[in-house]
N, C-alpha and C positions, 0 to 999 in steps of 0.2 A: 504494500500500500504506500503510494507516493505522499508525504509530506512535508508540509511547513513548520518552521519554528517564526513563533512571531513574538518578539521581546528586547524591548527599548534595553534591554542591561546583557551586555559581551559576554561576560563572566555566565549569568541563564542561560542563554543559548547554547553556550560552550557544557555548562553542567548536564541540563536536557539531552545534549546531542549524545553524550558519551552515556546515558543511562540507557538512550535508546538503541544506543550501538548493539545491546547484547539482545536486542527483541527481532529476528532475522525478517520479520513479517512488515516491518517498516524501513523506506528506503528515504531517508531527508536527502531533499532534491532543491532545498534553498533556506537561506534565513533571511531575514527582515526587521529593521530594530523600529519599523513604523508600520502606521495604516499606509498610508501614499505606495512605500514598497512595497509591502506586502499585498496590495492591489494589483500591483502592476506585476506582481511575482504569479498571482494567482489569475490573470485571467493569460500570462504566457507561459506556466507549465502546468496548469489546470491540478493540482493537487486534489484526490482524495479525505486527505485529513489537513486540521489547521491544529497547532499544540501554539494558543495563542492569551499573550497576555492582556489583562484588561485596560490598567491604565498605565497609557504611553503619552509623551509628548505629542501633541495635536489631536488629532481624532480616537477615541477609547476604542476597543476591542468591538463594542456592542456597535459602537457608530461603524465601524468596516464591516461587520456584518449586515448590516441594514443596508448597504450602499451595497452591496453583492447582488445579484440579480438570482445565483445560481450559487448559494452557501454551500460548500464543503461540511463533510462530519466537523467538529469541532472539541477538541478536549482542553479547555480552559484552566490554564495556571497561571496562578497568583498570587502573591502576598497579603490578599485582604479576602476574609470570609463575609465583609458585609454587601458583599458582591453575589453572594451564594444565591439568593433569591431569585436576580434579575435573571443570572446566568441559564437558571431554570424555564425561562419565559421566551429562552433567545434557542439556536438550534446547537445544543449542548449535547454533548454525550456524556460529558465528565465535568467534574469542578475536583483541580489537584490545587493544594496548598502549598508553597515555598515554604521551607527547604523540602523536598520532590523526596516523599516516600519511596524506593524502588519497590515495592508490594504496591502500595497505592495506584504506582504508576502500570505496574502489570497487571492490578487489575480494571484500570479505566483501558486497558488495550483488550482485554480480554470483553467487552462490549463490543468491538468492532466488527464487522460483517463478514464473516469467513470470504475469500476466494470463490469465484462459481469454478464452473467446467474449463470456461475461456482464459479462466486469470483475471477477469473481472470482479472488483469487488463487487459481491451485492449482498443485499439486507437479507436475516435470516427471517423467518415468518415472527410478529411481533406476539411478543409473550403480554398475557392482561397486566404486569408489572412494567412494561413497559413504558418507557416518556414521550411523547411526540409532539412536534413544536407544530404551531399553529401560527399563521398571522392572516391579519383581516384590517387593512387599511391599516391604522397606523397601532393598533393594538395587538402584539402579541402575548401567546400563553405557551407555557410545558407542560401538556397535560397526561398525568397518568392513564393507561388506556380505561383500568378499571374501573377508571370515575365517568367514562364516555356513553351515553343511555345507546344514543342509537345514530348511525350516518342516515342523510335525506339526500340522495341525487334532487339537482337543480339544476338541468341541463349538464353546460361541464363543468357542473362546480357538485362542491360538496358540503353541506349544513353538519357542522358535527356539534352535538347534543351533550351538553356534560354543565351540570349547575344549574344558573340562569343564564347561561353562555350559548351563543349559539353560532361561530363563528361560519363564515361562509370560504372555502378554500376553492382553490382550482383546482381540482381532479375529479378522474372516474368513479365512479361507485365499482367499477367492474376493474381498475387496476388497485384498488385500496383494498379490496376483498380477497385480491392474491399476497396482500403482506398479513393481512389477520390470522389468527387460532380459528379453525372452522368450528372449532368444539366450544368457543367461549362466543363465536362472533358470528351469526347466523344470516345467509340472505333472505329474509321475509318476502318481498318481492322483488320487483324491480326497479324499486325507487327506495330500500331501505336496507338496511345492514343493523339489525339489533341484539344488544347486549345480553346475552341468557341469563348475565347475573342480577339483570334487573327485572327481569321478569313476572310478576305477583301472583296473575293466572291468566289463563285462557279461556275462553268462549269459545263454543260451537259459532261460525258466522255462513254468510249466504254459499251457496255453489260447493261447499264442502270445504271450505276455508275454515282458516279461524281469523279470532281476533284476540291478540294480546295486551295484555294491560300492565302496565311498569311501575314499577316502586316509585312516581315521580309524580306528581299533579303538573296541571297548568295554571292558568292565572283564574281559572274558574274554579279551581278546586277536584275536579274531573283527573281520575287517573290516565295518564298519557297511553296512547292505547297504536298498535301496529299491523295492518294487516298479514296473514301469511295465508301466500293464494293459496289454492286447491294443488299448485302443481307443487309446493313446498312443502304442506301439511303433512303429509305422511312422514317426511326425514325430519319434518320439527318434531313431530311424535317420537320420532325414534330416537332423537337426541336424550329428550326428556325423561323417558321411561328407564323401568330399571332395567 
C-alpha cells in the first residue's frame, strides 16, 4: 500500500518512516512537512494511505482533507488528543498519539484493507463495528455502522439513517450493499438496505410482503416502518428464524 507521511516536524517523519520500515505491506513513496505539499504530492502519486498530522503551519490536516476531492485512507498522528473527536467526523481510520506506540501503530495498520487478487487494495466487507465517514454539504460525521437504522436510495445518492441525522451521500444503494454484513444488513427492496439490529417486529403486508417496524419513531411518534417485497420475504424469514 502506497503512502504519505504528512508532518510539519523532520525529526516525525524520520521516526514514522523507520517504525514503518518493519511493516512490508506499506511502501512510503513521499513526505510532506505541509498541506500545499502534500496536495500536490497527492494528486501526482495518488497515494493509498495519508499517516498525517493535524496541526501544521498554514492549512491543518482536516483543512487538506476537505480540499481533496478524492481522500485517501487516512491514519492521523498527533501530539494532541483534543483532536480525537473531530478526527472521528473526518475520513479517519486511526487516531495514533506522539510518541508513536509501535503496537499502536501495528494495530491502526492492521484496519487496513487487505490486497485483492490484482494487488489492488480494497475494502474488506464492513463489520457492524465498523466507522464510516459521511459528509453532506459542509457537515460531516464518523458514524458507527451499528448506530445506522436503515440506507434510502434517492436516485444516485444515498439517505443514511442513524439519530436525527439523515445525511444525503452520492452513491449506489446497489455498490454500498456489496461493502455491508448480508447477515447484519438486509436488502428490503429496492430503495432500502435495513438494519436487523433495529428491527422490533414484523407484519404480515399486501402481495405476500411484509412490513417492518424499527426500534426508532418519527417526529409523529409512529415507529419507522420498511417495506420487504414479496420477492425478499422468504430470505428475510430465513434470516430471522432459528
Amino acid at each position: 500500500m502506497k503512502a504519505l507521511i504528512i508532518d510539519d516536524e523532520r525529526l516525525a517523519r524520520k521516526e514514522l518512516a523507520s517504525l514503518l520500515a518493519g511493516h512490508e505491506g506499506i511502501e512510503i513513496i513521499g513526505e510532506a512537512a505541509n498541506a500545499d505539499e502534500a496536495e500536490a504530492l497527492i494528486t501526482e502519486k495518488k497515494p493509498d494511505l495519508l499517516f498525517l498530522d493535524i496541526n501544521m503551519p498554514g492549512r491543518t490536516g482536516f483543512q487538506l482533507l476537505e480540499s481533496l476531492e478524492h481522500a485517501p485512507l487516512v491514519i492521523f498522528v498527533t501530539a494532541y488528543d483534543e483532536h480525537a473527536l473531530e478526527a472521528f467526523r473526518v475520513n479517519a481510520l486511526d487516531y495514533l498519539m506522539k510518541p508513536i506506540d509501535p503496537a499502536r501503530l501495528e494495530e491502526a495498520i492492521n484496519k487496513l484493507p487487505r490486497k485483492g487478487e490484482e494487488g489492488v487494495p480494497q475494502r474488506e466487507v464492513l463489520k457492524e463495528s465498523d466507522q464510516i465517514f459521511l459528509k453532506d454539504g459542509e457537515k460531516c460525521w464518523f458514524v458507527t455502522l451499528k448506530d445506522v437504522r436503515y440506507f434510502e436510495s434517492e436516485g444516485n445518492y444515498v439517505r443514511v439513517r442513524f439519530g436525527d441525522n439523515k445525511p444525503l451521500v452520492l452513491r449506489s444503494l446497489n455498490k454500498l450493499e456489496e461493502k455491508l454484513d448480508p447477515l447484519v444488513f438486509f436488502r428490503a427492496n429496492r430503495k432500502h438496505i435495513v438494519n436487523l439490529r433495529w428491527v422490533d417486529r414484523i407484519e404480515p403486508w399486501f402481495s405476500g410482503g411484509l412490513m417492518v417496524k424499527l426500534k426508532h419513531t418519527d417526529k409523529d411518534g409512529e415507529p419507522e416502518s420498511i417495506e420487504v417485497s414479496r420477492r425478499q420475504a422468504a430470505r428475510f424469514k430465513d434470516l430471522l428464524s432459528l
